[in-house]
Structure formats: structure tokens, C-alpha cells
SELO-186261 format. One line per field, with one value per residue (C-alpha): residue number from 1; residue in one letter; y negated, z negated, x. Coordinates in Angstrom, 3 decimals. Layout:
BEGIN
k (NUM,...)
r (A,...)
v (Y,...)
w (Z,...)
u (X,...)
***
This chain:
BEGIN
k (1,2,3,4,5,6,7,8,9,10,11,12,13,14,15,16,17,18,19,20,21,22,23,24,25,26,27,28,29,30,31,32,33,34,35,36,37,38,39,40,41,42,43,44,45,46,47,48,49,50,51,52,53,54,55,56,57,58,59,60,61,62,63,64,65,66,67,68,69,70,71,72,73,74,75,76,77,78,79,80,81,82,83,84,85,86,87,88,89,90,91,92,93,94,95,96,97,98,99,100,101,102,103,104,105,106,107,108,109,110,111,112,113,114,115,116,117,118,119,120,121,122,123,124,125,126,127,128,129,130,131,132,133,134,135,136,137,138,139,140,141,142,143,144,145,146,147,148,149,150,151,152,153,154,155,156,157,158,159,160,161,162,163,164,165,166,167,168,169,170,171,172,173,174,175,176,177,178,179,180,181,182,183,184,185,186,187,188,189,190,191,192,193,194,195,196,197,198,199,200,201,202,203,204,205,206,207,208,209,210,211,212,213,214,215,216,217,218,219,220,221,222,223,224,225,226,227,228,229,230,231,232,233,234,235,236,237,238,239,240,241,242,243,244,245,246,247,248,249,250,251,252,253,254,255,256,257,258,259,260,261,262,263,264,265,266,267,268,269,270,271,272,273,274,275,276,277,278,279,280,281,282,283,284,285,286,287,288,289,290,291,292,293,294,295,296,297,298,299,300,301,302,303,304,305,306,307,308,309,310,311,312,313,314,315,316,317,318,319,320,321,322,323,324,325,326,327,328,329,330,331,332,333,334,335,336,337,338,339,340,341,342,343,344,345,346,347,348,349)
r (X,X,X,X,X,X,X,X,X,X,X,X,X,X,X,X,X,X,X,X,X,X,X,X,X,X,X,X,X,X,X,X,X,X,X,X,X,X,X,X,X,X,X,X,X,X,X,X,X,X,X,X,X,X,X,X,X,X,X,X,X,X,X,X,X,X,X,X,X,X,X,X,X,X,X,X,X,X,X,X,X,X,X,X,X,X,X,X,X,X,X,X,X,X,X,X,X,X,X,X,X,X,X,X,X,X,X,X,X,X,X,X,X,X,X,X,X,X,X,X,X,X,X,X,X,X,X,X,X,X,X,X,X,X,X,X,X,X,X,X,X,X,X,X,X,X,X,X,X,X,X,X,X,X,X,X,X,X,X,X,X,X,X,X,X,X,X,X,X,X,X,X,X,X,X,X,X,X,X,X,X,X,X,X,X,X,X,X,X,X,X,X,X,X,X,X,X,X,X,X,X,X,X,X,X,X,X,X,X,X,X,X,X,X,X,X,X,X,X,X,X,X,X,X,X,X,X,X,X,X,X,X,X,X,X,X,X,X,X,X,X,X,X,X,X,X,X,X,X,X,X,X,X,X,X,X,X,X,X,X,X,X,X,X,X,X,X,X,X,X,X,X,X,X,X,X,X,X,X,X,X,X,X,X,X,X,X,X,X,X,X,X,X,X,X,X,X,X,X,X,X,X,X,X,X,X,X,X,X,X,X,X,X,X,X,X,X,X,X,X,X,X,X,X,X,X,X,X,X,X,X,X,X,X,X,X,X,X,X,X,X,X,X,X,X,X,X,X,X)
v (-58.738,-57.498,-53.964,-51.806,-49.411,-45.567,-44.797,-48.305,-49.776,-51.571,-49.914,-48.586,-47.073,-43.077,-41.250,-39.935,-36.344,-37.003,-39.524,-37.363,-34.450,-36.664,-37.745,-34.360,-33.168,-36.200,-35.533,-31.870,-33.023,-35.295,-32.909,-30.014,-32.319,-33.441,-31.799,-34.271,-34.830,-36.141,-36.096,-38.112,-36.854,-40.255,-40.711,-38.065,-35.661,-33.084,-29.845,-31.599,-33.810,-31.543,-28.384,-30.716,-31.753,-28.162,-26.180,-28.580,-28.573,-25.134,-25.111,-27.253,-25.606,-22.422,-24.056,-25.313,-28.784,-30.414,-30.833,-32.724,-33.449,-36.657,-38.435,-42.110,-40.383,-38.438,-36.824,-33.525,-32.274,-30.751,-27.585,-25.859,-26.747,-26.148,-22.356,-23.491,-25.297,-21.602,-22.785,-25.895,-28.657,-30.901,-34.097,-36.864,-40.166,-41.048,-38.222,-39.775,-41.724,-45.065,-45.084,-41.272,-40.957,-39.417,-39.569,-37.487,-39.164,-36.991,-37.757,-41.290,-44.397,-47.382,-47.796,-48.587,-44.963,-44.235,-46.424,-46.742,-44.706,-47.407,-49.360,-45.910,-46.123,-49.734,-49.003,-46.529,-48.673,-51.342,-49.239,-48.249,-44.713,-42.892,-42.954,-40.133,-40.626,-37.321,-38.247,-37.975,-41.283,-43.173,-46.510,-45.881,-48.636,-47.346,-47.734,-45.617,-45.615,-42.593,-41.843,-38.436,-39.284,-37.617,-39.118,-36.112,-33.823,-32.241,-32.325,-33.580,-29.689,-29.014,-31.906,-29.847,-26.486,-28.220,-29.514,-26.004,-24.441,-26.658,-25.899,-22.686,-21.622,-18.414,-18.849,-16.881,-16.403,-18.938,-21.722,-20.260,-20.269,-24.536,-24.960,-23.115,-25.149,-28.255,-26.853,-25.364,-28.305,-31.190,-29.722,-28.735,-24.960,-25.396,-27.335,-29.572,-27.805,-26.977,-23.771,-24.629,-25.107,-21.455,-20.432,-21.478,-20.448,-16.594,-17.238,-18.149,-14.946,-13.113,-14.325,-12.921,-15.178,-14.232,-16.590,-16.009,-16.172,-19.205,-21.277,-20.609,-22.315,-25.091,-25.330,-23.383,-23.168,-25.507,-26.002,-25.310,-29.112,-29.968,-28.582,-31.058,-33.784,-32.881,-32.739,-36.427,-38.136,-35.936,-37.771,-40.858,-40.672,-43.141,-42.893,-46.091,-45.223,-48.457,-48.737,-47.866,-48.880,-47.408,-44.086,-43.469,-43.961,-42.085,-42.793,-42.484,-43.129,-40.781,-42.969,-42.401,-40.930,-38.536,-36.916,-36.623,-33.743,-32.463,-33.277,-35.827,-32.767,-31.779,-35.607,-36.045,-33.009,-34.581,-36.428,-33.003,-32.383,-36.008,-35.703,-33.487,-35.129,-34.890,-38.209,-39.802,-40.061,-41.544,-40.625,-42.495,-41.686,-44.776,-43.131,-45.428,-45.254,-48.415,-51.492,-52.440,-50.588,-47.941,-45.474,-44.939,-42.158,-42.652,-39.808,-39.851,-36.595,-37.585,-41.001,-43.730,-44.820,-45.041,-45.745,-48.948,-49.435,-48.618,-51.414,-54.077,-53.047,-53.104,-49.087,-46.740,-43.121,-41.220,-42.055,-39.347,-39.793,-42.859,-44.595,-47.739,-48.747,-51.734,-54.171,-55.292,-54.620,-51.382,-53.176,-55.483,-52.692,-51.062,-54.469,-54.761,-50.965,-51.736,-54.814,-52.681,-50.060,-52.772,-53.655,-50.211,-48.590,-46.015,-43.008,-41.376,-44.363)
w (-24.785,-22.212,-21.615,-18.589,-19.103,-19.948,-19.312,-18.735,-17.751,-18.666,-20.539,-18.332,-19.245,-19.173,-16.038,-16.588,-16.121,-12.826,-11.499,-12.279,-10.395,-7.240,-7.457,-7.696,-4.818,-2.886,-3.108,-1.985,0.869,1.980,1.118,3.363,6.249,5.901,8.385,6.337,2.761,0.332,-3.551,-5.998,-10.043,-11.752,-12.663,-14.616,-13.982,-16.917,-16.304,-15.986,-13.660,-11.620,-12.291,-11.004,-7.826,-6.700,-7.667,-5.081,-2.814,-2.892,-1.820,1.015,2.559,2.714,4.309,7.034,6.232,6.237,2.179,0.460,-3.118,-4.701,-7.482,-7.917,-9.899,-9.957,-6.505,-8.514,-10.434,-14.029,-14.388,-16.285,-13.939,-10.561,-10.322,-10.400,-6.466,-4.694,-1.903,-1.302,-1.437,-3.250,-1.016,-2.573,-1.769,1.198,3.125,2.098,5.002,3.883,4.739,4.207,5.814,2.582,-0.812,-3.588,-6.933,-10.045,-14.080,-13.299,-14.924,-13.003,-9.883,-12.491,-13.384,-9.838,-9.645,-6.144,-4.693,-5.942,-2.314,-0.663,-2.288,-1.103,2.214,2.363,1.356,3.459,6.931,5.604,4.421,1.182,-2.499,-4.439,-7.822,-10.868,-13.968,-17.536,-19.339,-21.207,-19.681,-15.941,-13.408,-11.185,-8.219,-5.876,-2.983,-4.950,-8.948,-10.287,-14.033,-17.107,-20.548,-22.324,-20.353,-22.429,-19.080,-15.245,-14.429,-15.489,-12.968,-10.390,-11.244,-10.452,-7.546,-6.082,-7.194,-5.246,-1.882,-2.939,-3.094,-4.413,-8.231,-7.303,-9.391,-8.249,-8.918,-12.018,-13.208,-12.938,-13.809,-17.131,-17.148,-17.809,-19.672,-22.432,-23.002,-22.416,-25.240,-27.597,-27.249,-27.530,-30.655,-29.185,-27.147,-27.187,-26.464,-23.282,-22.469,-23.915,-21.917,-18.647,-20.392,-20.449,-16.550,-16.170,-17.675,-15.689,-12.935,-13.887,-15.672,-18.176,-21.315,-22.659,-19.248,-18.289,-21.866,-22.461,-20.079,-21.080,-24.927,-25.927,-23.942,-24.056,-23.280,-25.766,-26.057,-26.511,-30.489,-30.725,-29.725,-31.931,-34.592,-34.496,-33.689,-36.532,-38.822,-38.006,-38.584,-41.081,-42.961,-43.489,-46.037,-46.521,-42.225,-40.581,-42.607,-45.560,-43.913,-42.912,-39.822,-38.612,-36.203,-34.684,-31.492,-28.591,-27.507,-23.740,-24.418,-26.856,-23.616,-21.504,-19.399,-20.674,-18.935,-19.573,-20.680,-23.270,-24.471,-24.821,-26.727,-29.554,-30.640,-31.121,-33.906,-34.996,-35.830,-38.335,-40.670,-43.181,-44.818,-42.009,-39.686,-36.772,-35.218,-32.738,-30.585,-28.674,-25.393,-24.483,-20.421,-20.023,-21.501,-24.092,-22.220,-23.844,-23.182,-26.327,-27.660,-29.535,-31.950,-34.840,-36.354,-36.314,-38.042,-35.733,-32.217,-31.351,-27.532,-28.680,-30.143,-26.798,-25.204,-27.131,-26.409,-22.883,-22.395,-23.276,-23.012,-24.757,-28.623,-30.383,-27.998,-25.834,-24.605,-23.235,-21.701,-22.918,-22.958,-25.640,-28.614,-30.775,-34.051,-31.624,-30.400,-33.892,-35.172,-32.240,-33.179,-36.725,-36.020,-33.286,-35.683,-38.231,-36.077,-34.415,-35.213,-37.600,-36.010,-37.631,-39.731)
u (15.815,13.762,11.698,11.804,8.667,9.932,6.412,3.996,0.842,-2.000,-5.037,-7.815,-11.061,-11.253,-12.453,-15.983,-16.484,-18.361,-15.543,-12.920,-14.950,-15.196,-12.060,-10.527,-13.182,-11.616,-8.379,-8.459,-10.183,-7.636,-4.811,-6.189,-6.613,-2.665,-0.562,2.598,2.623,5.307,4.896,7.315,7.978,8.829,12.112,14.515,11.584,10.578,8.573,5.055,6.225,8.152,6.328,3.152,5.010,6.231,2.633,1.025,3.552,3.676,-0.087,0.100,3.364,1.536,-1.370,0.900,1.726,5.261,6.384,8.713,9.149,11.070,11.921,14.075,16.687,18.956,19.159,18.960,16.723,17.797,19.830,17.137,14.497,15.561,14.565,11.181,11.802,11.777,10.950,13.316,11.191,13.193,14.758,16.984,15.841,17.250,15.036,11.795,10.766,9.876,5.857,4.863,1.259,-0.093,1.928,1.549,2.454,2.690,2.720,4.015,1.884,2.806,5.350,8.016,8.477,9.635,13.266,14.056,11.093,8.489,8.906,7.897,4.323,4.196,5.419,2.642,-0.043,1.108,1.110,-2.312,-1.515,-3.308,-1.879,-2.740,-1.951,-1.843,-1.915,-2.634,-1.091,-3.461,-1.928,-1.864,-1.660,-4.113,-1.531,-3.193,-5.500,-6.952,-6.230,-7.223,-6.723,-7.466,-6.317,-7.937,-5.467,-2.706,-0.388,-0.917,-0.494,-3.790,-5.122,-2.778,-4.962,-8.273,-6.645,-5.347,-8.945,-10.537,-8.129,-9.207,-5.080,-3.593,-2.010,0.506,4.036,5.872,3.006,2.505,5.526,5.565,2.396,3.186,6.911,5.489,1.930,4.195,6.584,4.072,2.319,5.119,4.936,0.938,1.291,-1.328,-3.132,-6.876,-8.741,-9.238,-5.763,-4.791,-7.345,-5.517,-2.259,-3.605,-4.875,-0.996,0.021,-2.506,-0.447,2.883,4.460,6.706,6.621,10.158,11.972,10.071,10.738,14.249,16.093,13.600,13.746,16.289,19.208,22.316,25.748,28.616,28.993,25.889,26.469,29.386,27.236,24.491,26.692,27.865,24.221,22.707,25.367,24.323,20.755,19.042,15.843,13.874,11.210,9.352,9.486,6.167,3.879,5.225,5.177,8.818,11.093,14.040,16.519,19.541,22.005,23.485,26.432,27.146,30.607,29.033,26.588,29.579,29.217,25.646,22.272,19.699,17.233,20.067,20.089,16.146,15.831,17.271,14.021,12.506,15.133,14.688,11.165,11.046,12.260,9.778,10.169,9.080,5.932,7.984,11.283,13.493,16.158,18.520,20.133,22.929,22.424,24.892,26.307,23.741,21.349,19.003,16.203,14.473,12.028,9.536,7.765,4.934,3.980,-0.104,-0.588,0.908,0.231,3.753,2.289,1.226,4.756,6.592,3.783,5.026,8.580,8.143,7.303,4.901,3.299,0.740,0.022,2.128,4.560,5.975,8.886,10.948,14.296,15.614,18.760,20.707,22.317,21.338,20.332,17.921,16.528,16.104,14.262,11.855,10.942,10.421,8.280,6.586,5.377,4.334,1.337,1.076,-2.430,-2.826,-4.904,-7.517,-8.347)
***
């Protein structure tokens, strides 16, 4: 069985404060000079990664340059996200030319997490073109001509807001509005989110945003079916006690013919019922995406580095929460996790 990275890379030192300052100062000096720039989500985009993409292009569209945002798949973005692209942005694939001059490339961690788009970035590089790569993963590839990383970030949308300070751009509604899309679910309604991040939340209020209108369609709205499906995966879940270290694993399985007619964000936001299961510090959720093929989600509550797990499965993410697409059958799958978590590290210890 072999791993497809959900989120991957190989571990890289932090940015210093002073790197990370020049290499925000950097970018925004590149980006005002662009009269053409294209910026890519990674694949199945979620708020950060979208919200990221839209808040800068947003920017640069109103400073006159020619804007397009991407992703590898699917063509569309999510139901509940595509009121955030007011301004049409959004391109499928096949109108991303295949060397953009200068390339934007949000909340992804290696080229893997862009599907079909990954040849763009080479394409770029190749006809000697800039890279600009967003992000906050712990394990990023360091792909780009220029990376503007921050581990210690709760969300690449904060990286964005540095970004647009330094353009010196309006945070107006509209930018707000994404930057606060993928600010409140990258950080589980500001379950993990430090002072300084509710200090930029409040500076997104400022703005207009409305908190309720903005999280709904996000958290807590779903389709009629979606209770169905719940209803059969919740059935199936199993509680290891003795798994993790002694400290308790949970899991179950959304068969594809069970997500029939909901969306991918309706799917993924089954871990987040998953994981509180109390007898357990990590939670797992197998998303059947083919013929023994998975995407899998990976949870801990604060003890285990499930980011090393999804690593040694071929994936990976940040350490409370990670990821990895994989092939073969579901109790393979299940006993590469278990061994996984075995040798995971225990935080705080």
C-alpha cells in the first residue's frame, strides 16, 4: 500500500521573525509590481485555503492587475464557500495558462496538494517566472522561488493580512469576510487560537463582518441527506481503547455510496463529530474516494502528534491535525494507522 500526501513534506526549520519579515516585505514587492498574477488553493480547497486565495486576489484586482484563482480539483469550489468569490475570480483548470509569470500558491505544503495544477508551478519555474508560496504547515516543501511561512500561524490567512498591510490595501467587507472564513474554521471556532489571533478577529469585525452569517453556511449547515448519512457512519464507529498508546482511537468509514449527492465539505465534517469521543485522544475518518482508495483524517484532542502519523502513512498536516490518501483495503489502512500512532510522539512530554 502506498501514500499519496493529504497534506506532505519534509520537515524544515521555522522562519525566524526577521526572515519571515523579509520575506513578507519581498513578496509585496513583487506582487505590486505584477500587472498578471494567478494563485492556486490546493486541492478540495477549505476556507483558509480559499479564503487566502480570494483576500489577495481581491487586493491585486483592485490595484489593476489581471487575477485568477485555481485549484486541481474540482472545477468548483464548495457550495458553502463560493459567496466568498464576489468578484469572479475563480477559473477551472483549463484557464490557467500553463507558465503564469507570477504564481500565487496558498495553504498547500508540497506540489502534491495541487493534483493537476502541480505542472503549472513547474512550468513557471521552468520559463523562469516567481513562486510565491503561503503557508502555515509545519512540513512544507519549500517549492517556491519565494516561501512566506509561518508554522506558529493558526491559518495562512493571517500570512495573507501581513501581506495586504504591507500593499497597504483596504480590509474592506468582502476581504474580510474570507479572511475570517478560513481564520474561524482553521482554528475550530477559536478553539486554538491565541490572543493575538482574537485580536485580528475583532479587526475583522471592525470591518463588517458578521460572525453568524459568515459561519453558518460553514459549520453548520447541511443537506437533508447528509443526516441519513451520518446516521449509518456513526453506527459503524469502533473504539480501540488499548490503540494509541493506551490512550484511545476511534474510527469509522464514509462508503462512497453513503456521500452520494452531498459535498466533500459535508463528508470531512464528520471527523469533527468523530473526535469527541471522549474515550479516545485520536479520531479517524476513511473517505472511500474510489476502489480501495481513501482520504483519511486524522484528529488528537492534545496528546498525540497525529502529523507524524499521517508522515509515516504517506500524508501529513499540522500535529493535532493531519491527513493522507491511500490505496487499499480499509482494514490495511486501519493497521498502518494503529502502527502509525504507536510510534507517534506524545506532546507535551
Amino acid at each position: 500500500m502506498r501514500g499519496q500526501p493529504e497534506t506532505a513534506g519534509q520537515q524544515g526549520g521555522p522562519e525566524t521573525g526577521e526572515s519571515l519579515r523579509e520575506a513578507v516585505t519581498a513578496a509585496a514587492g513583487k506582487l505590486a509590481a505584477a500587472p498578471d498574477v494567478t494563485l492556486f488553493g490546493h486541492v478540495n480547497p477549505d476556507a483558509d485555503a480559499l479564503g487566502s486565495a480570494l483576500a489577495l486576489g481581491r487586493a491585486l484586482k483592485k490595484r489593476g492587475s489581471e487575477v485568477r484563482v485555481s485549484f486541481g480539483h474540482p472545477d468548483k469550489p464548495a457550495h458553502s464557500l463560493r459567496d466568498l468569490d464576489v468578484d469572479g475570480l475563480i477559473v477551472p483548470p483549463s484557464e490557467v495558462p500553463s507558465a503564469p509569470p507570477l504564481l500565487v500558491v496558498c495553504d498547500s505544503g508540497s506540489l502534491g496538494r495541487l493534483g493537476r495544477l502541480a505542472d503549472r508551478v513547474k512550468g513557471t519555474i521552468a520559463a523562469g517566472g516567481e513562486v510565491i508560496v503561503l503557508d502555515h504547515h509545519i512540513a512544507n516543501t519549500r517549492y517556491g522561488t519565494l516561501n512566506v511561512l509561518d508554522e506558529s500561524a493558526e491559518a495562512t490567512v493571517l500570512l495573507v493580512l501581513r501581506l495586504l498591510d504591507e500593499l497597504g490595501a483596504e480590509l474592506d467587507l468582502p476581504t474580510a469576510r474570507c479572511l475570517y472564513a478560513g481564520l474561524v474554521t482553521d482554528t475550530r471556532s477559536f478553539r486554538h487560537a491565541s490572543a493575538e489571533v482574537h485580536r485580528v478577529a475583532a479587526r475583522l469585525l471592525d470591518a463588517g463582518v458578521d460572525p453568524e452569517a459568515t459561519t453558518k453556511p460553514l459549520l453548520d449547515t447541511h443537506p437533508f441527506g447528509f443526516l441519513g448519512m451520518l446516521a449509518g457512519v456513526l453506527s459503524k464507529a469502533e473504539l480501540e481503547p488499548s490503540a494509541a498508546q493506551g490512550l484511545g482511537f476511534v474510527h469509522t468509514t464514509v462508503r462512497k455510496d453513503q456521500s452520494e449527492g452531498l459535498g466533500s465539505e459535508d463528508v470531512d465534517s464528520v471527523i469533527d463529530l468523530i473526535r469527541t469521543t471522549g474515550e479516545a485522544e485520536v479520531a479517524a475518518v476513511l473517505k472511500e474516494i474510489g476502489p480501495d482508495h481513501w482520504s483519511v483524517s486524522l484528529r488528537a484532542n492534545s496528546r498525540v502528534d497525529v502529523s507524524h502519523a499521517a508522515n509515516a502513512c504517506g500524508g501529513g498536516g499540522h500535529r493535532l491535525a493531519s491527513g493522507f490518501t491511500a490505496r487499499g483495503e480499509e482494514h490495511e489502512i486501519l493497521a498502518e494507522i494503529r502502527k502509525a500512532l504507536e510510534d507517534a510522539p506524545l506532546l507535551g512530554s
